[in-house]
C-alpha atoms as an extended CHARMM CRD file, in Angstrom:
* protein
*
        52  EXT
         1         1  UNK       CA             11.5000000000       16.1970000000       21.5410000000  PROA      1               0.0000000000
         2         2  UNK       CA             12.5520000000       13.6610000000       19.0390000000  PROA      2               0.0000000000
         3         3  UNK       CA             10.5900000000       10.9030000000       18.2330000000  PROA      3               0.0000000000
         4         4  UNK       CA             12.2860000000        7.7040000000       18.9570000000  PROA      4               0.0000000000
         5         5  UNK       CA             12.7910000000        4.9850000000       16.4310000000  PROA      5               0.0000000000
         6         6  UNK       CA             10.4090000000        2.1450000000       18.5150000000  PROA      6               0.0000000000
         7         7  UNK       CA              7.3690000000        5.2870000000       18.2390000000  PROA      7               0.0000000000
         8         8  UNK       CA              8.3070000000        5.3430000000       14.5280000000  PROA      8               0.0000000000
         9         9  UNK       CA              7.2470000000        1.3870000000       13.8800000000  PROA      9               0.0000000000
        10        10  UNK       CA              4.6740000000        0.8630000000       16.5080000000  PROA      10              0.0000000000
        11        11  UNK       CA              3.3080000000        4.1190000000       14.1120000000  PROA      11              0.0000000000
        12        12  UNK       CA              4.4190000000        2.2700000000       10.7190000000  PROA      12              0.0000000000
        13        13  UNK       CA              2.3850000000       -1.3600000000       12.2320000000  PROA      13              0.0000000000
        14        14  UNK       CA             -0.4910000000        0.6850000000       13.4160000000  PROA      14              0.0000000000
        15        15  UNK       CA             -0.8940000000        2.1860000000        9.8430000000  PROA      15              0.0000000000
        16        16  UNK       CA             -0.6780000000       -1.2740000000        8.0650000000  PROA      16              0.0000000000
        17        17  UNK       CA             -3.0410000000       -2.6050000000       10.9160000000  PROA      17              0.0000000000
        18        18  UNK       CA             -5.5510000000        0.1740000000        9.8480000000  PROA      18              0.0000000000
        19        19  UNK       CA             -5.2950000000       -0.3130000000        6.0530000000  PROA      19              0.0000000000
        20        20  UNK       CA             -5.2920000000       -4.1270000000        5.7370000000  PROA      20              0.0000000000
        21        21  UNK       CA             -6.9070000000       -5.9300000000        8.7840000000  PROA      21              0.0000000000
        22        22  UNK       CA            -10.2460000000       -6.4130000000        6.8920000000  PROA      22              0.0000000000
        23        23  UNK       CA             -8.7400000000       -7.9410000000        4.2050000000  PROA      23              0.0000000000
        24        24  UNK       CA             -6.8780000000      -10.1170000000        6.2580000000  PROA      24              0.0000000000
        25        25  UNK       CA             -9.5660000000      -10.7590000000        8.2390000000  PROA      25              0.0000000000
        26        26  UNK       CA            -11.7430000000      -11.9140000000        5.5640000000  PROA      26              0.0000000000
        27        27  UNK       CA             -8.9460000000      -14.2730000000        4.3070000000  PROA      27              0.0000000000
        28        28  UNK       CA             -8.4410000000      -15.5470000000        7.8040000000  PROA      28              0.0000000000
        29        29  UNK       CA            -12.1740000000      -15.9390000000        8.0510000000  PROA      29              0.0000000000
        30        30  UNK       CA            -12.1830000000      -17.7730000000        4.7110000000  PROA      30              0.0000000000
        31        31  UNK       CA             -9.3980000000      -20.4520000000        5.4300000000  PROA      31              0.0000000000
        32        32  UNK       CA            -10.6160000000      -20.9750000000        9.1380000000  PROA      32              0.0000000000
        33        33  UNK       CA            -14.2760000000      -20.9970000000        8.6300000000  PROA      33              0.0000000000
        34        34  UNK       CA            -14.5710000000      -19.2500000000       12.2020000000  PROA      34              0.0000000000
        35        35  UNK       CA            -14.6450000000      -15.5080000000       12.9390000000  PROA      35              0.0000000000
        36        36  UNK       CA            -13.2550000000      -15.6990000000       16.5520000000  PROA      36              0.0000000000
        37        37  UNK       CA            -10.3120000000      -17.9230000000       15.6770000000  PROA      37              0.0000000000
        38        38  UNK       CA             -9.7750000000      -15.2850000000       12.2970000000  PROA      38              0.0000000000
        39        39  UNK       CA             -9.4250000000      -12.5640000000       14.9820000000  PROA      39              0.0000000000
        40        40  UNK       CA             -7.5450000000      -13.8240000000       17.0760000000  PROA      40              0.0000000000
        41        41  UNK       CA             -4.7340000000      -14.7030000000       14.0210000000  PROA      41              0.0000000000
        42        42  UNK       CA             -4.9850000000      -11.2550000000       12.9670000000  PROA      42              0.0000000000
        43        43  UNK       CA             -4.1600000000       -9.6850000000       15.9120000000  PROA      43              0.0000000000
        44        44  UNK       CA             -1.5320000000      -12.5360000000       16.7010000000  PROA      44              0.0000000000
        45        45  UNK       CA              0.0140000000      -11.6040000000       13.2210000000  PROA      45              0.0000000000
        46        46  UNK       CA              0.2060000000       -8.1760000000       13.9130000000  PROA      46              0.0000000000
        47        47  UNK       CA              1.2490000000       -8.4720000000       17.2070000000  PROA      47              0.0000000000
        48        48  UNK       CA              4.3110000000      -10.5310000000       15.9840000000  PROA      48              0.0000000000
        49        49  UNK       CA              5.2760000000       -8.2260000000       13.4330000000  PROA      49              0.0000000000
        50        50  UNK       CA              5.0780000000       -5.3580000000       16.3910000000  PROA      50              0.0000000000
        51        51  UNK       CA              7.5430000000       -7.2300000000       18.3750000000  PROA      51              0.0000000000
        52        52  UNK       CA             10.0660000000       -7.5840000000       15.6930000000  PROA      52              0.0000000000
């Protein structure tokens, strides 16, 4: 069975997720001074970028 291409970038944004979401997270933590709200952009962000 052939993966389809929608498997291939919900793969590709799960990867980036994994390798950069602490680093994001600290900058996100840095420029809103607030953990939850750093989260919460983070996931937004990626959740975006899933979407596209």
């Amino acid at each position: 069975m052939a993966r389809t291409e929608t498997a291939d970038v919900q793969d590709a944004v799960a990867a980036l997720y994994r390798e950069h979401r602490m680093a994001l997270l600290r900058l996100a933590i840095f420029l809103t001074d607030d953990r939850a709200t750093a989260e919460e952009l983070v996931q937004d962000a990626f959740a975006a970028l899933q979407r596209r």
